[in-house]
gemmi code that builds the backbone of each chain (N, CA, C; Angstrom):
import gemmi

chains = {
    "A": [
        ("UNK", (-6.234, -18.417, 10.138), (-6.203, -17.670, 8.868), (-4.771, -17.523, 8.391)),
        ("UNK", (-4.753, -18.043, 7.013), (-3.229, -17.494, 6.443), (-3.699, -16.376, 5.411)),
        ("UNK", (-2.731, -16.019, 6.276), (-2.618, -14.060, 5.216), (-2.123, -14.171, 3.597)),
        ("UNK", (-1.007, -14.927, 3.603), (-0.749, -15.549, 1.976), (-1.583, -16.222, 1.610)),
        ("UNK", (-2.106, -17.218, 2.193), (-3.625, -17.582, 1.245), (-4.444, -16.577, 0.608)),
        ("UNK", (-5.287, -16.001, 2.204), (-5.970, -15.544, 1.819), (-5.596, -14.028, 1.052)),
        ("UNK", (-4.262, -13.264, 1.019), (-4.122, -12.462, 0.080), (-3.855, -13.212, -1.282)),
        ("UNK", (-3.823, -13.812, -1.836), (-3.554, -14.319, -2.829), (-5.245, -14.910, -3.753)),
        ("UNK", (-5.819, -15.518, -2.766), (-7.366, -15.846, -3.238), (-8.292, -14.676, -3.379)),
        ("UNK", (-7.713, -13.237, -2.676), (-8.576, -12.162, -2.916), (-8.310, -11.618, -4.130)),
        ("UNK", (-6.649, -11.668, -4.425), (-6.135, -10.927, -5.743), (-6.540, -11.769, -6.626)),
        ("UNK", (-6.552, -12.987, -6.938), (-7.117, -13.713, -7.960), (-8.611, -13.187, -8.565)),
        ("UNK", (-9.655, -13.531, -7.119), (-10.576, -12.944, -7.164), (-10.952, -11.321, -7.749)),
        ("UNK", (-10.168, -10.485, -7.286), (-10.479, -8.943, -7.731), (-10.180, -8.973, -8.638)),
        ("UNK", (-8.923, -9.290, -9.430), (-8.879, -8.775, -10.476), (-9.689, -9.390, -12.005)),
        ("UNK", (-9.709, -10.628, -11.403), (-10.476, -11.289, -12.538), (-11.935, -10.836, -13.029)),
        ("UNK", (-12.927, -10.323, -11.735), (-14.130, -9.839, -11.523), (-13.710, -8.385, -12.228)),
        ("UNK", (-12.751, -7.344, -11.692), (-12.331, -6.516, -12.645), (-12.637, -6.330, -14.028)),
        ("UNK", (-11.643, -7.496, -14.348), (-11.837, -7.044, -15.366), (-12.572, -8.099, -16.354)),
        ("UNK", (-13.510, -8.566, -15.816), (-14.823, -9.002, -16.907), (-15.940, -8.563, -16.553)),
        ("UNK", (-15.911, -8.146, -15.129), (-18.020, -7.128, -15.095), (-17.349, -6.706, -13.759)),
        ("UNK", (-16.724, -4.845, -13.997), (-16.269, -4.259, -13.015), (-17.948, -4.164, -12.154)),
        ("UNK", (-18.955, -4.455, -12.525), (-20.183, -3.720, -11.400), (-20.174, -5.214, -10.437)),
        ("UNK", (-19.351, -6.285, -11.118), (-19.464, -7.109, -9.614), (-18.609, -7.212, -8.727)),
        ("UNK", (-17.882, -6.036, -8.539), (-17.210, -5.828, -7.335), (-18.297, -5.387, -6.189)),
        ("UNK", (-18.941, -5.052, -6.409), (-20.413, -4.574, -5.308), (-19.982, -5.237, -3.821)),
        ("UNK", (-19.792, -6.617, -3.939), (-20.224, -7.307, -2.733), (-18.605, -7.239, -2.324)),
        ("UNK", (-17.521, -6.885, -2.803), (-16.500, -6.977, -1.566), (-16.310, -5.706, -1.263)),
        ("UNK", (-17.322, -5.129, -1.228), (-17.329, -3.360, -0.655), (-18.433, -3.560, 0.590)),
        ("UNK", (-18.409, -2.254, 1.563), (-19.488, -2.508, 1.981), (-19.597, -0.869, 2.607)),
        ("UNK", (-20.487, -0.602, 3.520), (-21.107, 1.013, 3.541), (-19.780, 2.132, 3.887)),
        ("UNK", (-18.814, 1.158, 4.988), (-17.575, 2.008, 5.092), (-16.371, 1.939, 4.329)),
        ("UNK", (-16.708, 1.102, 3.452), (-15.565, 0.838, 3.088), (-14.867, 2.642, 2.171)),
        ("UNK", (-13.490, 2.504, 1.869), (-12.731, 3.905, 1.216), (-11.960, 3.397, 0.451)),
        ("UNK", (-12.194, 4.129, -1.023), (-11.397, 3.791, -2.294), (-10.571, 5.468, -2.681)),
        ("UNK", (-9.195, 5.665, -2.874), (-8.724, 6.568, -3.205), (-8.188, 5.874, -4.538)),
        ("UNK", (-8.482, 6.608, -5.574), (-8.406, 6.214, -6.764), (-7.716, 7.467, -7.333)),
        ("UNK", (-6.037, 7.332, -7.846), (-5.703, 8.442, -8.040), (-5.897, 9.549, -7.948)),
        ("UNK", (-5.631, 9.774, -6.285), (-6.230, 11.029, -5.669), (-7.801, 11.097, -5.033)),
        ("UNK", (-8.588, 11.070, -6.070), (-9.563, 11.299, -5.243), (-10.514, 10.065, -4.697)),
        ("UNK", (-10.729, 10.636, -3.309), (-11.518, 9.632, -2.285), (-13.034, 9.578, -2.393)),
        ("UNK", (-12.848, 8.202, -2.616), (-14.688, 7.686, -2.774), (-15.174, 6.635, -1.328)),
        ("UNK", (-16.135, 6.705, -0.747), (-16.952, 6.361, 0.099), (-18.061, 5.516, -0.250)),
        ("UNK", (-18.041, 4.256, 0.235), (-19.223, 3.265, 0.193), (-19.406, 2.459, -1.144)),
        ("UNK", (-20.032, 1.479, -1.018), (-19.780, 0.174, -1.963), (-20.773, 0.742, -3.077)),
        ("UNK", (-21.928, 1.547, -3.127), (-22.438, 2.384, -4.225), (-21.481, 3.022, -5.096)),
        ("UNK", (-21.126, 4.420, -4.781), (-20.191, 5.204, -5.019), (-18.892, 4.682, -5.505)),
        ("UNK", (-18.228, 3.457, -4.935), (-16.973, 2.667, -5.617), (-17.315, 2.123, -6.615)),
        ("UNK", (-18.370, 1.655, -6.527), (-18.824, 0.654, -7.872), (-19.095, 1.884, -8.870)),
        ("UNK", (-19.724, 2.375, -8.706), (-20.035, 3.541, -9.157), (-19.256, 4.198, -10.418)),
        ("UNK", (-17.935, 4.737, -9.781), (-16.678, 5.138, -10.021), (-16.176, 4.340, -11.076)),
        ("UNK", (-15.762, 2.821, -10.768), (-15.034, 1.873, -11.089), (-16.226, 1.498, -12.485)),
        ("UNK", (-17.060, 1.576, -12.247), (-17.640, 1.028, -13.617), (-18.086, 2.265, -14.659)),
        ("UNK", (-17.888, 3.509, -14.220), (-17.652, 4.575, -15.600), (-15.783, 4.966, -15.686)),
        ("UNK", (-14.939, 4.084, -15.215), (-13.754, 4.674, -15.952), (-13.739, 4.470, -17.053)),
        ("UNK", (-13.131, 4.859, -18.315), (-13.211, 5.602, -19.449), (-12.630, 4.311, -19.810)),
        ("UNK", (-12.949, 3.237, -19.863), (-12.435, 1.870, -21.132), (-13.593, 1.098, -20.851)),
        ("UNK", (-14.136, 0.436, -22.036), (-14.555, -0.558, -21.711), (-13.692, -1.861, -21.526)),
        ("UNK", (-12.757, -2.263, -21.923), (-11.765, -3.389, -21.437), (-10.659, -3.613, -21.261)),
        ("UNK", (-10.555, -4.051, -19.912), (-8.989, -3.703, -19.093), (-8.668, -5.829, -19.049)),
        ("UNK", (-7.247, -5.660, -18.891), (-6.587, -6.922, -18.284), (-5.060, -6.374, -17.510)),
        ("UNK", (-5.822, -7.162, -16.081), (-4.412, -6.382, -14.826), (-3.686, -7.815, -15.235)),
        ("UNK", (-2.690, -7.400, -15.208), (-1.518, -8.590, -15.148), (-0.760, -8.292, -13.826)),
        ("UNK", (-0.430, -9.425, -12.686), (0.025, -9.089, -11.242), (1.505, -9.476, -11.331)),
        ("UNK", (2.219, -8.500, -10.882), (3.922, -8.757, -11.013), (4.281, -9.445, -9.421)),
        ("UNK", (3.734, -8.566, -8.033), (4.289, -8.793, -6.891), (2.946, -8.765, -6.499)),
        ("UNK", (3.025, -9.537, -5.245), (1.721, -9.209, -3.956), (2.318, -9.766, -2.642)),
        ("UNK", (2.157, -8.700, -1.825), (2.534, -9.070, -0.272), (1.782, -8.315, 0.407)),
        ("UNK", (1.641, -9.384, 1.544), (0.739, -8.988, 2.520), (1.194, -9.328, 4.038)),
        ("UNK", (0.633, -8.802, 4.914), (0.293, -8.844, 6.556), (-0.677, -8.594, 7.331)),
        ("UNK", (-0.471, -9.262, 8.464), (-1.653, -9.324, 8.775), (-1.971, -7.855, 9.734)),
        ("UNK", (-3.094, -6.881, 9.959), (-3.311, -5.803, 9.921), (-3.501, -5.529, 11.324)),
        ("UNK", (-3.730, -6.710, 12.369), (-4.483, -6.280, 13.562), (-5.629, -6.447, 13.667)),
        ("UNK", (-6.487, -6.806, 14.512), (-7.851, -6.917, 14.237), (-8.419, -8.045, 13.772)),
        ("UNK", (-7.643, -8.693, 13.505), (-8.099, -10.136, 12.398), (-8.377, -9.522, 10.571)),
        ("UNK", (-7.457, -8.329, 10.745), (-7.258, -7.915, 9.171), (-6.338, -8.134, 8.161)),
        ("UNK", (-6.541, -8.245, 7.103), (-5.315, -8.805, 6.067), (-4.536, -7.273, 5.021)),
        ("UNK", (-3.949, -6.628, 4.674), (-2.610, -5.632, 4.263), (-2.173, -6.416, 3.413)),
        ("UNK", (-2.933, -5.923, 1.951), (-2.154, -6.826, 0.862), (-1.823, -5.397, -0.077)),
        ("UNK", (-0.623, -5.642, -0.824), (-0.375, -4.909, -1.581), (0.989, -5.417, -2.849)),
        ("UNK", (0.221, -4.530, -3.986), (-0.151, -5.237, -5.117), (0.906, -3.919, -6.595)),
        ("UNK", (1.274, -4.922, -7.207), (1.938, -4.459, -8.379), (1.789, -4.689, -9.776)),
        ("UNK", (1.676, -4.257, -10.663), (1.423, -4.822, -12.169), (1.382, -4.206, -12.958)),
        ("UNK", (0.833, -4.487, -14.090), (0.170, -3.670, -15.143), (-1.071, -3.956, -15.594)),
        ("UNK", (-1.543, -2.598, -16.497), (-2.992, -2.733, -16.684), (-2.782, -2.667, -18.155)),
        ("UNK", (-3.375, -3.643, -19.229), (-3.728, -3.419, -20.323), (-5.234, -3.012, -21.105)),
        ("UNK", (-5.376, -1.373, -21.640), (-6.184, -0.846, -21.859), (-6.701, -1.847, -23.217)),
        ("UNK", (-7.508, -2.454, -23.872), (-8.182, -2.790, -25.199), (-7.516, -1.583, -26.066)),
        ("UNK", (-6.862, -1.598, -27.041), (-6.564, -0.874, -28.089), (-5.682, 0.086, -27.775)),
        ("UNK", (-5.025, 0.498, -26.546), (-3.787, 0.906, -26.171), (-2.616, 0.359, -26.793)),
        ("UNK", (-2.000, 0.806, -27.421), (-0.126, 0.150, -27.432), (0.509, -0.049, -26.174)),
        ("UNK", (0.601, 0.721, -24.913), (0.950, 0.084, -24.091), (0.294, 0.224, -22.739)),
        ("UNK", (1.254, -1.078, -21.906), (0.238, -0.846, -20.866), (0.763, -0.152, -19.632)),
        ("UNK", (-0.426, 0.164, -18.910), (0.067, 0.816, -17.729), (0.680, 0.246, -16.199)),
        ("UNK", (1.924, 1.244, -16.100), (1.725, 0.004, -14.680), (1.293, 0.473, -13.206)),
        ("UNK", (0.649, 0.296, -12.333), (0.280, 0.107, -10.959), (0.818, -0.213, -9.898)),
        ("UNK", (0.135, 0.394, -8.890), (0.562, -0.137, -7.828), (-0.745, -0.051, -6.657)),
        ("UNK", (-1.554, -0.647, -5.947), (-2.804, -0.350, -5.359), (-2.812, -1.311, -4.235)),
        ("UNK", (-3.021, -0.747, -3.233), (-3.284, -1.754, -1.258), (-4.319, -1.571, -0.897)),
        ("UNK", (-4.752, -2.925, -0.338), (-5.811, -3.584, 0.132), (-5.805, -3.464, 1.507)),
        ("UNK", (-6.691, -3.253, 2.137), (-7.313, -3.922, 4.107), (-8.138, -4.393, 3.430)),
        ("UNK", (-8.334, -5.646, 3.907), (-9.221, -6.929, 4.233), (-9.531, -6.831, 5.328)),
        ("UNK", (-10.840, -6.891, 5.845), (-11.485, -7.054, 7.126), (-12.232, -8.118, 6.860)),
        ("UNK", (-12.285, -9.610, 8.011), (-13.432, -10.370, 7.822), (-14.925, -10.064, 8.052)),
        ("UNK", (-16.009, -10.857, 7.536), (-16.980, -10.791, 7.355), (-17.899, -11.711, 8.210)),
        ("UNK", (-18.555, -11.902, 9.022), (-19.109, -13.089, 9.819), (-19.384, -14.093, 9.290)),
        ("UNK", (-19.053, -13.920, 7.771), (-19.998, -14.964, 7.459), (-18.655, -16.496, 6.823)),
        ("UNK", (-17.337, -15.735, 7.399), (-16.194, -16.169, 7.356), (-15.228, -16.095, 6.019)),
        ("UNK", (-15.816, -14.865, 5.446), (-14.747, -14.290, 4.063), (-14.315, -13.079, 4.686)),
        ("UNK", (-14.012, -11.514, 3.270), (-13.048, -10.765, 3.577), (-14.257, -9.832, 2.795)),
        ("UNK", (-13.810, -8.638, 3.418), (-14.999, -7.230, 2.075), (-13.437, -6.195, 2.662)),
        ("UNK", (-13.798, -5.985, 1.835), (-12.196, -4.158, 1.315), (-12.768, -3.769, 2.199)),
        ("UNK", (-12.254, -2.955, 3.145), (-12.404, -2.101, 3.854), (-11.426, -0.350, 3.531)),
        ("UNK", (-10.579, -0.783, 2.884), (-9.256, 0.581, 2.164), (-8.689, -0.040, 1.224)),
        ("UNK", (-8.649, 0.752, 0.012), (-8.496, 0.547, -1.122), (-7.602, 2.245, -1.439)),
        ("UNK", (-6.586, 1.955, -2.024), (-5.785, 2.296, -2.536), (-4.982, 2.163, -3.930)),
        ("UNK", (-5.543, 2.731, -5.144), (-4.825, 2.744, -6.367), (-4.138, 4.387, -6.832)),
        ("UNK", (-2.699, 3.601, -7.157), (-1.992, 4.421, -8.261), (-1.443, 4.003, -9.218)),
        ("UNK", (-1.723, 4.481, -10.636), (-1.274, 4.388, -12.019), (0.535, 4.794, -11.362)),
        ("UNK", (1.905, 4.204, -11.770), (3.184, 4.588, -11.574), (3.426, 4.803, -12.994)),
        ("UNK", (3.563, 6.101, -13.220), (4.172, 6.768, -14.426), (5.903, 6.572, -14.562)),
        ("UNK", (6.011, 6.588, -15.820), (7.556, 6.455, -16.567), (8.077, 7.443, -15.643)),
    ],
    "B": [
        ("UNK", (-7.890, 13.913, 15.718), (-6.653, 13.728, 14.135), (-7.089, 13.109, 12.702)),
        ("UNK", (-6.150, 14.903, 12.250), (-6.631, 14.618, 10.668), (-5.758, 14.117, 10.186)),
        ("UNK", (-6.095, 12.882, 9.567), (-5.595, 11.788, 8.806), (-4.184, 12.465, 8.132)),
        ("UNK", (-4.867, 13.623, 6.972), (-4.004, 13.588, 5.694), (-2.607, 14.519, 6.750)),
        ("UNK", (-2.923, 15.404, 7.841), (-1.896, 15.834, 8.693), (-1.006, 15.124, 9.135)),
        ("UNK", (-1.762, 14.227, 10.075), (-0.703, 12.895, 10.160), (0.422, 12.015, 9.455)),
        ("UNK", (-0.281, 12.128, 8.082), (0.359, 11.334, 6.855), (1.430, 12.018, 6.446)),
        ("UNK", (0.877, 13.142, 6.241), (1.816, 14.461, 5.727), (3.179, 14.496, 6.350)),
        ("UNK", (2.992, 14.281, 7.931), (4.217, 14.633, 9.121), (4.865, 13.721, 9.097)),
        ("UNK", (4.322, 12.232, 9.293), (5.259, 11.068, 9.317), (5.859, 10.868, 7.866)),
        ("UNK", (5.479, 10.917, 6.460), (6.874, 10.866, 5.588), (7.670, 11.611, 5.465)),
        ("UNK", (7.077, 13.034, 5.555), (8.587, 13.902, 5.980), (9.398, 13.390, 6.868)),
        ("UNK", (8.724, 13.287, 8.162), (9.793, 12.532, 9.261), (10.608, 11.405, 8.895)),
        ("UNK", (9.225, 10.524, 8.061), (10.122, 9.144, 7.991), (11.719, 8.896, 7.014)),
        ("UNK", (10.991, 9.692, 5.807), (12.127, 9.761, 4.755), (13.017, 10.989, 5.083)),
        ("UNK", (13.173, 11.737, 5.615), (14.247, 12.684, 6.488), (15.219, 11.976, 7.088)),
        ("UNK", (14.374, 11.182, 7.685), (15.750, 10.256, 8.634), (16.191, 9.067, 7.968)),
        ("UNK", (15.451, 8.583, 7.464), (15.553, 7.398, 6.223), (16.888, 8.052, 5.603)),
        ("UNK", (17.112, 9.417, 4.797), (17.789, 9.767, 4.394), (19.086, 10.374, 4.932)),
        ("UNK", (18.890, 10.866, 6.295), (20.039, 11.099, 6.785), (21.088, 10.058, 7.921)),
        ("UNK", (19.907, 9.170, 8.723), (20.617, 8.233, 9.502), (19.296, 7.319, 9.715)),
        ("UNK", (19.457, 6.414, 9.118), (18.580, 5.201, 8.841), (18.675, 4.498, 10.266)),
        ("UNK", (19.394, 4.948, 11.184), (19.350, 3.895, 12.554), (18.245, 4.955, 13.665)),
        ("UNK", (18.153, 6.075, 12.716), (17.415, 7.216, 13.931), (15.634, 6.132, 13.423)),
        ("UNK", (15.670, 5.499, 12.930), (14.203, 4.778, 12.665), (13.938, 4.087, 13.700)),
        ("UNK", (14.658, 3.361, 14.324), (14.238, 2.154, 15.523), (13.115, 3.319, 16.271)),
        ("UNK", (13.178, 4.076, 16.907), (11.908, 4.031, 17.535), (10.191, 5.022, 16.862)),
        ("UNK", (10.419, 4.235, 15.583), (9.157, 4.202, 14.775), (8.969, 3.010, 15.228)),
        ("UNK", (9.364, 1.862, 14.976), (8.875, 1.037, 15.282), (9.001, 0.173, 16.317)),
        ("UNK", (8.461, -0.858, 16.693), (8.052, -1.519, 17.820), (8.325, -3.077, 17.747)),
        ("UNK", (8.029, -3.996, 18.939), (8.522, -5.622, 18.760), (7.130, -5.771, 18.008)),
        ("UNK", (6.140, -6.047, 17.553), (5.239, -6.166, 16.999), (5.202, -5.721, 15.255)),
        ("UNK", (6.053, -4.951, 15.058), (6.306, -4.132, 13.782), (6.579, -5.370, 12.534)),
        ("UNK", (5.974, -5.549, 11.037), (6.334, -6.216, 10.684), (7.464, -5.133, 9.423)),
        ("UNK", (7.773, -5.466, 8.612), (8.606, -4.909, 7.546), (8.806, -5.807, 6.087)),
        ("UNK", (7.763, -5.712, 4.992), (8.488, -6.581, 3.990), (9.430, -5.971, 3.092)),
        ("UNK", (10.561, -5.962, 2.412), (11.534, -5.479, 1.813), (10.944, -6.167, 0.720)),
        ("UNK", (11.135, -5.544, -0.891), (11.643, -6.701, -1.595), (10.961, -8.044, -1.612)),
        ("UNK", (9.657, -8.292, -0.903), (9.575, -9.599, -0.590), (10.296, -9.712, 0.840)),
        ("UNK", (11.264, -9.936, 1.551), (11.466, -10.496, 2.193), (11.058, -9.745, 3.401)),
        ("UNK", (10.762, -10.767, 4.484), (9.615, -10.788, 5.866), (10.716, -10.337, 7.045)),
        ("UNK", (10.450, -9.302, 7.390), (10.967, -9.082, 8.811), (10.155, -8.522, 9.893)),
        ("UNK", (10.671, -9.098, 11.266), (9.532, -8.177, 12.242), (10.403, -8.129, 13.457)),
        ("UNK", (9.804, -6.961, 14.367), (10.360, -6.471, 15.091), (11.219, -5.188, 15.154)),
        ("UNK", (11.317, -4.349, 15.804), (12.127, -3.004, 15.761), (13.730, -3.240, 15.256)),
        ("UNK", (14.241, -3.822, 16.380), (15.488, -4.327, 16.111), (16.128, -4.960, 14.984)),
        ("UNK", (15.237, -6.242, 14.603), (15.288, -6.604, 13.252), (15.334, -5.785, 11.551)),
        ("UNK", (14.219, -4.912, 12.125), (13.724, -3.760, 11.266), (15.511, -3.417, 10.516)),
        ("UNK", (15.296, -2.355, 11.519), (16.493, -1.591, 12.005), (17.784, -1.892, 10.861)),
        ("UNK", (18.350, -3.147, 11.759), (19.027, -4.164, 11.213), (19.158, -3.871, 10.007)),
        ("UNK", (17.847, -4.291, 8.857), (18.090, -4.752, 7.780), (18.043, -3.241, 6.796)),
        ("UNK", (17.170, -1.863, 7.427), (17.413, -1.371, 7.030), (19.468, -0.161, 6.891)),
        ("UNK", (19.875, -0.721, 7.937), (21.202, -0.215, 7.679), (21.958, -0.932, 7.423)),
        ("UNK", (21.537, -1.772, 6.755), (22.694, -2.679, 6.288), (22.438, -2.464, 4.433)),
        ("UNK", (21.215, -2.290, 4.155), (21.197, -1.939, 3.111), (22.586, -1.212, 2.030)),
        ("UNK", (22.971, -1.984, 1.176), (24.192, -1.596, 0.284), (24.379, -0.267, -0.586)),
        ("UNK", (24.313, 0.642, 0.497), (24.508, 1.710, 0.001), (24.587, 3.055, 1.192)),
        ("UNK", (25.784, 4.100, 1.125), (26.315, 4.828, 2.100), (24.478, 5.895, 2.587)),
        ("UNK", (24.463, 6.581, 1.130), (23.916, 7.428, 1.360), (22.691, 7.167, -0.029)),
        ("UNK", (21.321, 7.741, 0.432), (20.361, 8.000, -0.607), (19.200, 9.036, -0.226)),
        ("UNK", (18.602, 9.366, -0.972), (17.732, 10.773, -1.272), (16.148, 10.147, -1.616)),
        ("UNK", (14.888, 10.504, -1.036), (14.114, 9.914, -1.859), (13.358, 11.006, -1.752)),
        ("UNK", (12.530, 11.052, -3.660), (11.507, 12.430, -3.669), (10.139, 11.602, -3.795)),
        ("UNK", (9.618, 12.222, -2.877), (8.136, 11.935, -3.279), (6.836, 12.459, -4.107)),
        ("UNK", (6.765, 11.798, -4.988), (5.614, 12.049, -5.967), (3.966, 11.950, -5.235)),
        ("UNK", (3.846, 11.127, -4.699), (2.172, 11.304, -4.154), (2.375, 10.163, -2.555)),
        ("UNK", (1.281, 10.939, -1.805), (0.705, 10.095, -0.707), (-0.798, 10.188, -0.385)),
        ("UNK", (-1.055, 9.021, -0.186), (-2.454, 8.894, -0.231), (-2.548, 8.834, 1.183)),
        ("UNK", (-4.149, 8.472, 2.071), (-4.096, 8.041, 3.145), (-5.649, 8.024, 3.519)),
        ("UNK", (-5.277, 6.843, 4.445), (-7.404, 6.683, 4.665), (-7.293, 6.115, 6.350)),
        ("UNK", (-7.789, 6.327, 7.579), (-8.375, 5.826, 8.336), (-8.031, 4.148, 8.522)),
        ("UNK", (-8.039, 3.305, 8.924), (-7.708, 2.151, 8.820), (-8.657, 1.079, 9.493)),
        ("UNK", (-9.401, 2.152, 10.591), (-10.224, 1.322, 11.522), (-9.062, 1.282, 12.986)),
        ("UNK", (-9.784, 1.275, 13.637), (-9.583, 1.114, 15.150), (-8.182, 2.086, 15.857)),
        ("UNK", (-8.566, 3.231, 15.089), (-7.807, 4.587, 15.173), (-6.093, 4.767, 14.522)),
        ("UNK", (-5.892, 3.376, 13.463), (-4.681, 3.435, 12.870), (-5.126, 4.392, 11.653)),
        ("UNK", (-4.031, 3.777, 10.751), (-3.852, 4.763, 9.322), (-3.131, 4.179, 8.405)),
        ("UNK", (-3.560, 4.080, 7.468), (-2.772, 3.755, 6.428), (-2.134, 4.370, 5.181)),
        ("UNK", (-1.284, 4.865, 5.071), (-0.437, 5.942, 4.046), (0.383, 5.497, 2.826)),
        ("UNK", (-0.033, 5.500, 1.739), (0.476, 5.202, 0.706), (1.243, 5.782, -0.221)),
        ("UNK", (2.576, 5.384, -0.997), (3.845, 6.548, -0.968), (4.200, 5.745, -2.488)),
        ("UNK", (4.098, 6.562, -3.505), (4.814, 6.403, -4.256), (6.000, 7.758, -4.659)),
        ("UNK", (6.969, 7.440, -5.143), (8.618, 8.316, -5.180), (9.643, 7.561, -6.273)),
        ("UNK", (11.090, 8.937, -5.694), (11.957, 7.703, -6.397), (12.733, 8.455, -5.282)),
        ("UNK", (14.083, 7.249, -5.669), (15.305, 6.855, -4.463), (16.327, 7.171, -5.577)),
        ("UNK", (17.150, 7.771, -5.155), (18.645, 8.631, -5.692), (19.482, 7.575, -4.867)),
        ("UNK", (20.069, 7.077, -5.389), (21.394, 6.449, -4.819), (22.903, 7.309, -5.159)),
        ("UNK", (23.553, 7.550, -4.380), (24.779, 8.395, -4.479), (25.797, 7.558, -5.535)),
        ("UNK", (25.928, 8.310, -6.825), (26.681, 7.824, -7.905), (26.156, 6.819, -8.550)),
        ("UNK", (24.879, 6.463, -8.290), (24.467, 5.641, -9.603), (23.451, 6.918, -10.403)),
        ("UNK", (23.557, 6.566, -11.790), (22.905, 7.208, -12.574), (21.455, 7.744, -13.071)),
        ("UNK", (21.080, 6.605, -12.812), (19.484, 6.498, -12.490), (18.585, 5.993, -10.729)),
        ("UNK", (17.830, 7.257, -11.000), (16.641, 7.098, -9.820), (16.159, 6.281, -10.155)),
        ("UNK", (15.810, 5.224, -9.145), (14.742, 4.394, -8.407), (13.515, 4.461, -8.323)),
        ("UNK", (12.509, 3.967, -8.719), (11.378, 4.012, -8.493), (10.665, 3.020, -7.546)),
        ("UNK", (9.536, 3.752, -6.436), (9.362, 2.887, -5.539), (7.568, 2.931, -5.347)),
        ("UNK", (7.450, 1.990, -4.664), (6.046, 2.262, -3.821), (6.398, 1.785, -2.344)),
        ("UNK", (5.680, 2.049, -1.472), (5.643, 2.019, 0.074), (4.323, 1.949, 0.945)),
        ("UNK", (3.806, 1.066, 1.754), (2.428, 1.178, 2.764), (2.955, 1.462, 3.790)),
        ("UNK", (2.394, 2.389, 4.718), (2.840, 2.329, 6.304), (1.258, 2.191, 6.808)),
        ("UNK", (1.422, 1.173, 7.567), (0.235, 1.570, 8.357), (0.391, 1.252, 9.901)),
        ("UNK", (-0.441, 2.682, 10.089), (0.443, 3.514, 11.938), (-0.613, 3.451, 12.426)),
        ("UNK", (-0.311, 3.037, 13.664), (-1.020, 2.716, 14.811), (-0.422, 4.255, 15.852)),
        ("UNK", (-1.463, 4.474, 16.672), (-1.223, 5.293, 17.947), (-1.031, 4.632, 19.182)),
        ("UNK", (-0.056, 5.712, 19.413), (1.402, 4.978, 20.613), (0.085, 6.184, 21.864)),
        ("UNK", (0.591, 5.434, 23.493), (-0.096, 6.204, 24.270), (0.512, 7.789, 24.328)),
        ("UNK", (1.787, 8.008, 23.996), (1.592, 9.374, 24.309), (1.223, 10.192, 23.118)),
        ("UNK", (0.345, 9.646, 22.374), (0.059, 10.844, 21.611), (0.695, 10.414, 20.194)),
        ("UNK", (1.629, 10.382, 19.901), (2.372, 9.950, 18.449), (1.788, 8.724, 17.599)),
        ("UNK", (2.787, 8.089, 16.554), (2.369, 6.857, 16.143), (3.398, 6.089, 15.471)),
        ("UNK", (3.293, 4.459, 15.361), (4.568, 4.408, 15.358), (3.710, 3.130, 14.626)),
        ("UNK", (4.901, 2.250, 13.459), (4.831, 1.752, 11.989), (4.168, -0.058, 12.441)),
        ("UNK", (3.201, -0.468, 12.645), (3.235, -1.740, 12.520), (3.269, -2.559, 11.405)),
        ("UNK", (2.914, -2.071, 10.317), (2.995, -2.639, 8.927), (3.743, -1.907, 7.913)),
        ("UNK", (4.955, -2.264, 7.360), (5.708, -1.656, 6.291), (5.821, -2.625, 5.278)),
        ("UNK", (5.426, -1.946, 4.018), (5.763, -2.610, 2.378), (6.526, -1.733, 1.676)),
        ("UNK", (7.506, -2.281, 1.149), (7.865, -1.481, 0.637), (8.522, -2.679, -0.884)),
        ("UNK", (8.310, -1.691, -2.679), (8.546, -2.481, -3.298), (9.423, -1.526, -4.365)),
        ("UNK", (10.422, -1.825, -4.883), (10.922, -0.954, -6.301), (9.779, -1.336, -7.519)),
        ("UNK", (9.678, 0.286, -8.197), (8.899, -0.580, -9.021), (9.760, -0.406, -10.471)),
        ("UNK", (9.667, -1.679, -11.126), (10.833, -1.713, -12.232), (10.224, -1.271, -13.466)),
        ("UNK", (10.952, -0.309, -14.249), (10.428, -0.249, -16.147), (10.148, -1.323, -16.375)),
    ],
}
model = gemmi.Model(1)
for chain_id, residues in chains.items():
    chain = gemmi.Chain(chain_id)
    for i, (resn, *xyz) in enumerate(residues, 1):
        res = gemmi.Residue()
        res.name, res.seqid = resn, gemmi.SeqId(i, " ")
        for name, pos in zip(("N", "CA", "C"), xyz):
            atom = gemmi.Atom()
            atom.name, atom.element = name, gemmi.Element(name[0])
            atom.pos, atom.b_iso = gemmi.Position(*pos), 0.0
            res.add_atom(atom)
        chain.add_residue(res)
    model.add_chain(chain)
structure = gemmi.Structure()
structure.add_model(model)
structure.setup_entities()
C-alpha cells in the first residue's frame, strides 16, 4: 500500500462525491466510524450522512490547496487536508482544514474511520 | 481515559515546551515517530527534534483557537489543533493547523507517532 496514492485517490474521491450528491458519502462511513464537524461529534455512517446532507447550502465546490498523509499503524492511512470551500452565491470562499483515518476494508479499499473538519477563519 | 482530558493535557504540554525549549520535545516522541513540516517528511525522535530546533527563529508563542479529538482505534488518539504562532518581532501572527496522533507508552503516558503540521495562508 502507498499512503500517497492511496491518500490522494481518497481526496479526489471525497470531495468530488461531496460536492455533487453529499448522501453518497454513505459507503465510506461505516457503524464506528466519528465525524467532528466544527465542534460537534457525530457517530455512525447514518447520522454523518445525515448531518452532511442538511448543511445549510445546496452547492458547495472544495478546491484542495495541500494534502499529506501517513501511514497510521494498523494498516491505516492519516491524511490531512487544506483548501477552500465555495458556497453557490457566496462572494467568498471559505477556507478549511479537515483529517482523515483511513482504515482498510476486506474487500481491499479504505471507509473513514475519524473525520475531522474545521472552517479556518480570517 | 477520557479522550478530550488527554487532548486537553498534551497541547498544553506540547505547545508549552514547543514554546519555551523546543529540544524538551525529544521524548514525546519515539524512533517510529513520523513528522511532516510544511510538506516535508521526517521520522524518528532525533530527526524530529533536529528539525524542529533548527527552525529560523529564537523564540515563538502559539495561541490556540480549537482542539478537536476522537479515539483512533487500538487505544491511540487523534487531536486536532488549529491556532496562530507569534514570531518574536515579526508583525503578523501565523496561522496554523496541526494532527497529533498519540499512541500509549507502557507506563501510562503517550507519546506522538504521527505529526502534521501546516501554516495556513490568507
Amino acid at each position: 500500500m502507498d499512503p500517497d496514492a492511496v491518500a490522494k485517490a481518497f481526496v479526489d474521491h471525497y470531495y468530488s462525491t461531496f460536492d455533487a450528491n453529499r448522501a453518497g458519502l454513505g459507503n465510506l462511513y461505516q457503524e464506528g466510524s466519528m465525524l467532528t464537524f466544527e465542534g460537534q461529534k457525530i457517530q455512525g455512517s447514518q447520522s454523518i450522512v445525515a448531518k452532511l446532507a442538511s448543511l445549510p447550502f445546496q452547492q458547495c465546490k472544495h478546491n484542495i490547496t495541500t494534502v499529506d498523509c501517513q501511514p497510521s499503524g494498523a494498516g491505516g492511512v492519516l491524511v490531512f487536508v487544506s483548501g477552500t470551500l465555495q458556497l453557490a452565491g457566496e462572494q467568498h470562499a471559505l477556507k478549511f482544514s479537515q483529517m482523515f483515518h483511513l482504515m482498510p476494508t476486506p474487500q481491499g479499499s479504505f471507509y473513514v474511520l475519524n473525520d475531522i473538519f474545521r472552517l479556518n477563519y480570517a
